[in-house]
Backbone as numpy.savetxt, mean C-alpha at the origin, in Angstrom:
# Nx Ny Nz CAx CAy CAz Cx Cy Cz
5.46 -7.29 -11.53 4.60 -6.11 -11.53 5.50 -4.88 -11.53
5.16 -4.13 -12.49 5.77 -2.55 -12.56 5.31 -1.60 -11.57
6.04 -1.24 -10.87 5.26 0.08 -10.04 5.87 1.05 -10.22
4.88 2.40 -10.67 5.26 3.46 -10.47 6.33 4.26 -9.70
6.75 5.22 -10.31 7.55 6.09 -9.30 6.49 6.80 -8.22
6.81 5.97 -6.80 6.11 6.38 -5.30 5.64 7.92 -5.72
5.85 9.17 -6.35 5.32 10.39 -6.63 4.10 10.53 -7.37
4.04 8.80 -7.99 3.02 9.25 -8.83 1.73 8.05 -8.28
1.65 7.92 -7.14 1.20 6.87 -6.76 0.09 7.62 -5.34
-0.75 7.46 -5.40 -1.88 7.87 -4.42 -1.96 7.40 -2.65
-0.87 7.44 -2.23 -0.79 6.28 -0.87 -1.63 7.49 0.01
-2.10 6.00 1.05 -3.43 6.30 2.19 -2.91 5.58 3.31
-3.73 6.17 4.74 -3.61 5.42 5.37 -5.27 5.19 6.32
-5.22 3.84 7.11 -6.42 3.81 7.12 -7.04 5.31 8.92
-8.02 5.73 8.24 -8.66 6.32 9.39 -8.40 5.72 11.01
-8.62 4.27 10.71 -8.83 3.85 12.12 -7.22 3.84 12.92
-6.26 3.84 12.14 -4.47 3.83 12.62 -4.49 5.31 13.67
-2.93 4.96 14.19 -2.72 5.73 14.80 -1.57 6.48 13.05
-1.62 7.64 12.88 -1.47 8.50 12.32 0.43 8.53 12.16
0.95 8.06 12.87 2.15 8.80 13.50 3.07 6.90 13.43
2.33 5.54 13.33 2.91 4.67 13.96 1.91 3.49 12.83
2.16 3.98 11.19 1.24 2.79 10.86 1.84 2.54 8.83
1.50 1.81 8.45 1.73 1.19 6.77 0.92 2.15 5.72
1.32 2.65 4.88 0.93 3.32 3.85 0.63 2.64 2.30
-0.66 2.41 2.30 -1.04 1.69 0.96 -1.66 2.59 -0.22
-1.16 2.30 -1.43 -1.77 2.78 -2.74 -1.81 1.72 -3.64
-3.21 1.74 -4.74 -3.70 1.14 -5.67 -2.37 1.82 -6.73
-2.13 0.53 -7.69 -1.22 0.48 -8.53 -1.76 0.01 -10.03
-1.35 0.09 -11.32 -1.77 -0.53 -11.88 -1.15 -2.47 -11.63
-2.28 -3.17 -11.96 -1.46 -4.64 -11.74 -1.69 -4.94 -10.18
-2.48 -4.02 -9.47 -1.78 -4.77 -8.04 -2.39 -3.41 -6.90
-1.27 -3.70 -5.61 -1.37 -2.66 -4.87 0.18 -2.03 -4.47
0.64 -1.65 -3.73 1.47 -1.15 -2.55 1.55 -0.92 -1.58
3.20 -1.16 -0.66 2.58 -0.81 0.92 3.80 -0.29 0.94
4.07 0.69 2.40 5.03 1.48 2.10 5.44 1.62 3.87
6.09 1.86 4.60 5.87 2.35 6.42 5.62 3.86 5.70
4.70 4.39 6.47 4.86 5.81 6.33 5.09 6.48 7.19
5.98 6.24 8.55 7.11 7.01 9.21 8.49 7.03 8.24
9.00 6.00 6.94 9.69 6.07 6.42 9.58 5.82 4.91
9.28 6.79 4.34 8.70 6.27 2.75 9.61 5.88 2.05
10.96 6.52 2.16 11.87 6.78 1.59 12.68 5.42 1.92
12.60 4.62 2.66 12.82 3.01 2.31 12.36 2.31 1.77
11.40 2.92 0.52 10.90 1.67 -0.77 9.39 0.95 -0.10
9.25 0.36 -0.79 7.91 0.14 -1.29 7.61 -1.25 -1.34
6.62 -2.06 -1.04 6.45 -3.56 -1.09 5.33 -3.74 -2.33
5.21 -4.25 -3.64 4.57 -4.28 -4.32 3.64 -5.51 -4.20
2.66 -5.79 -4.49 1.64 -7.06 -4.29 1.03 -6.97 -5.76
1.43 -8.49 -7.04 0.40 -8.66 -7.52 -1.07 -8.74 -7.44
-2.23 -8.21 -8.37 -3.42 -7.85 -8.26 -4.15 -9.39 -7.38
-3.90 -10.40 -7.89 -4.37 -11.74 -6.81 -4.33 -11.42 -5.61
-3.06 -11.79 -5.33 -2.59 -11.26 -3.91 -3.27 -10.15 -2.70
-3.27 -9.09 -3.30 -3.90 -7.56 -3.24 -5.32 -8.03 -2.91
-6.07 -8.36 -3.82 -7.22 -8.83 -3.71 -7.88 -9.53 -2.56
-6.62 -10.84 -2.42 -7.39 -11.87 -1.55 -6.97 -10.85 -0.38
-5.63 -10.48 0.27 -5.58 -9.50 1.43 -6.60 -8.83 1.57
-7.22 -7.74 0.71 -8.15 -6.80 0.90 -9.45 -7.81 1.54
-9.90 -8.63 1.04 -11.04 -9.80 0.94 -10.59 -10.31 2.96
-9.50 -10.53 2.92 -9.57 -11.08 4.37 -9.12 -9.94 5.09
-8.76 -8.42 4.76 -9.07 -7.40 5.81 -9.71 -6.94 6.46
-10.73 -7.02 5.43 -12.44 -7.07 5.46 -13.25 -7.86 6.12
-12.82 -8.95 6.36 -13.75 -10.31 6.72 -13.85 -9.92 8.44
């Protein structure tokens, strides 16, 4: 999976986190991303769209 340059990439974090102490995810083409977002600038974990999917599916559950 290709991922974007992190600038051009939409990362979130969820409402319910503590703000200051949590993982930063953005939709990618192909997939998703996760990122720490106390440190962005250490790269990026990419997840094929399967993958992405079934996670989201059992985040949810």
């Amino acid at each position: 999976m290709l991922v974007p340059n992190s600038d051009a990439l939409a990362f979130r974090t969820s409402s319910h986190s503590d703000r200051s102490d949590c993982v930063a995810v953005a939709d990618a083409p192909g997939g998703g991303v996760v990122r720490d977002s106390k440190h962005p600038e250490r790269g990026q974990l990419p997840f094929p769209a399967p993958e992405w999917a079934a996670f989201l599916r059992s985040a949810k559950a």
